[in-house]
C-alpha positions as CSV (number, residue, x, y, z in Angstrom):
1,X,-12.1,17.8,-126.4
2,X,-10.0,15.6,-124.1
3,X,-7.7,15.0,-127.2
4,X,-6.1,18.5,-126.5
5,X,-5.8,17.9,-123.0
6,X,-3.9,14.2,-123.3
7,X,-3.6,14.0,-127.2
8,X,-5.2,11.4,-129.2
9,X,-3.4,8.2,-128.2
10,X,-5.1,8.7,-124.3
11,X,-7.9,7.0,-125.7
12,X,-5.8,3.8,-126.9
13,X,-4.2,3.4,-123.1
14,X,-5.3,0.7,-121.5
15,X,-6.0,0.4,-117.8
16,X,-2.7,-0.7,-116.9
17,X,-0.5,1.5,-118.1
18,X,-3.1,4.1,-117.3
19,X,-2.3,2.6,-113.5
20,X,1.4,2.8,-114.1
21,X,1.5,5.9,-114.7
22,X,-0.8,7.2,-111.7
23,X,1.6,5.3,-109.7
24,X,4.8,7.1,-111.6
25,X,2.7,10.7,-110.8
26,X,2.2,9.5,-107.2
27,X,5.8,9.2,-106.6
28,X,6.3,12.7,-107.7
29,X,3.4,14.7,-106.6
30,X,0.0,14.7,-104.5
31,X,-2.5,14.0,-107.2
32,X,-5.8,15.9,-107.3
33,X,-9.2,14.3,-108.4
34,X,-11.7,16.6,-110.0
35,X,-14.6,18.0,-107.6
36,X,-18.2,17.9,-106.4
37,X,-20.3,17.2,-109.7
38,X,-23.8,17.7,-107.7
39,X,-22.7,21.4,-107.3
40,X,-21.6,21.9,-111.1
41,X,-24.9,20.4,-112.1
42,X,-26.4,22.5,-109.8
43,X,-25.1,25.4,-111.3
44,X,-26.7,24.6,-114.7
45,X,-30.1,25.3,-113.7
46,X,-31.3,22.4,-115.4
47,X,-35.2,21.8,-115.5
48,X,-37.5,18.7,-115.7
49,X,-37.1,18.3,-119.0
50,X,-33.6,18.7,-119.5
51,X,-33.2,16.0,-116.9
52,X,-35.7,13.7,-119.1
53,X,-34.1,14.4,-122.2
54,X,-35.5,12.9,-125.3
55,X,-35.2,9.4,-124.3
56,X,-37.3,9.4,-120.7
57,X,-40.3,12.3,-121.9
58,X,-42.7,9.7,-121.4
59,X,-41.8,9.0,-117.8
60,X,-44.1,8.9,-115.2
61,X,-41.9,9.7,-112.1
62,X,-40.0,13.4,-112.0
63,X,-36.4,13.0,-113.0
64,X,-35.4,16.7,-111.7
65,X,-32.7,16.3,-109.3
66,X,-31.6,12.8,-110.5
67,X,-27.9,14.0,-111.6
68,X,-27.0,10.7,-112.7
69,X,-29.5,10.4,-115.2
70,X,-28.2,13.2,-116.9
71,X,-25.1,10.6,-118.3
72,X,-27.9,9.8,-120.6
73,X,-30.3,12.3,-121.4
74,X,-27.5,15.5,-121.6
75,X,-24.4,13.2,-121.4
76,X,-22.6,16.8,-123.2
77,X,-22.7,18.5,-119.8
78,X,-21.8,16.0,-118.1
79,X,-18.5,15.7,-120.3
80,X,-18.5,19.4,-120.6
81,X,-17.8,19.2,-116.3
82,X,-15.4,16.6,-116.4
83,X,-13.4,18.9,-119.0
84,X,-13.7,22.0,-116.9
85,X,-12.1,19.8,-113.7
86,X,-9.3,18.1,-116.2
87,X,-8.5,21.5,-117.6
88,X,-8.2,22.8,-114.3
89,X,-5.7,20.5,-113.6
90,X,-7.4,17.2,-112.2
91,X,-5.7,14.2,-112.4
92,X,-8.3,11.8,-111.6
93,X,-12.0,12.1,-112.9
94,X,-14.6,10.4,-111.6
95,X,-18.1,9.2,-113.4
96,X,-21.1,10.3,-112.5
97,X,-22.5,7.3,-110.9
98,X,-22.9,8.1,-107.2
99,X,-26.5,7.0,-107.8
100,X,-26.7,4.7,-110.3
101,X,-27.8,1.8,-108.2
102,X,-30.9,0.0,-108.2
103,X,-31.9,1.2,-104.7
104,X,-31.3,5.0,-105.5
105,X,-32.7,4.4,-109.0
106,X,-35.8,3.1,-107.5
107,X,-36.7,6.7,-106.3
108,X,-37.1,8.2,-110.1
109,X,-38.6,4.4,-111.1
110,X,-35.3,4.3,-113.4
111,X,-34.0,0.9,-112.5
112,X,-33.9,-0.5,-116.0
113,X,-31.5,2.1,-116.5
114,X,-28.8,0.9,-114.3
115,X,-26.8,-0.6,-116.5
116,X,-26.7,1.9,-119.3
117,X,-25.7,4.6,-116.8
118,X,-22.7,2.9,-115.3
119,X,-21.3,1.7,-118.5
120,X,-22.0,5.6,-120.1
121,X,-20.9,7.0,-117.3
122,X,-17.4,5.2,-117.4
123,X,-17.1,6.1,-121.2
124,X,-17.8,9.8,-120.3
C-alpha cells in the first residue's frame, strides 16, 4: 500500500537517512504530520468486539474505546488511516500509541500488552 506512495525501497531506509531527508524537506517547505487518529477511529463505528479482535475475546475488562488496542486486534484500519493521511499528503505519521502505557493500559487490564503495542504500532 505504502509502496505506491514511496516505492518499494522506503522500506530499506534506515532512520538516518529517513532524518536527512526530513531535514532536506524542512529547508524547503513546512512539513505536515498526519491528523487526529481518535477521530478517524471514531468514524469507523467499531464495536466491542471489533476492539477485542480474535486475540483478546476472552477478556474480562471492555476494550471498546481503547484505540490503541486496535494496532493489534484490527491493525488493517489502523494502516488503512495512516494511508488515508500519507495519501493526503502527510509527511510525518505518527503510531498509534498515545496510550500504550502501563498506567493507561491499566484501565482495559491490558498491561501485558504494552510492549507488543509499541513495537506494532511503530511497524504500522
Amino acid at each position: 500500500m505504502f509502496d505506491e506512495l514511496f516505492g518499494p525501497e522506503a522500506a530499506a531506509r534506515d532512520g538516518a537517512e529517513i532524518l536527512a531527508a526530513l531535514k532536506a524537506a524542512a529547508r524547503e517547505r513546512i512539513l505536515i504530520i498526519d491528523g487526529a487518529m481518535g477521530t478517524e477511529i471514531q468514524g469507523l463505528g467499531f464495536d466491542e468486539g471489533h476492539f477485542r479482535g480474535e486475540r483478546f475475546a476472552g477478556c474480562a475488562c471492555h476494550q471498546q474505546g481503547n484505540n490503541d488496542l486496535l494496532i493489534l486486534s484490527q491493525p488493517q484500519a489502523v494502516e488503512d488511516i495512516h494511508y488515508r493521511y500519507a495519501k493526503a499528503g502527510a509527511d510525518i505519521i505518527e503510531t498509534n500509541t498515545f496510550s500504550s502505557t502501563r498506567i493507561a493500559q491499566a484501565d482495559y487490564q491490558m498491561e501485558n500488552a504494552v510492549y507488543d503495542l509499541n513495537r506494532d504500532g511503530a511497524r504500522l
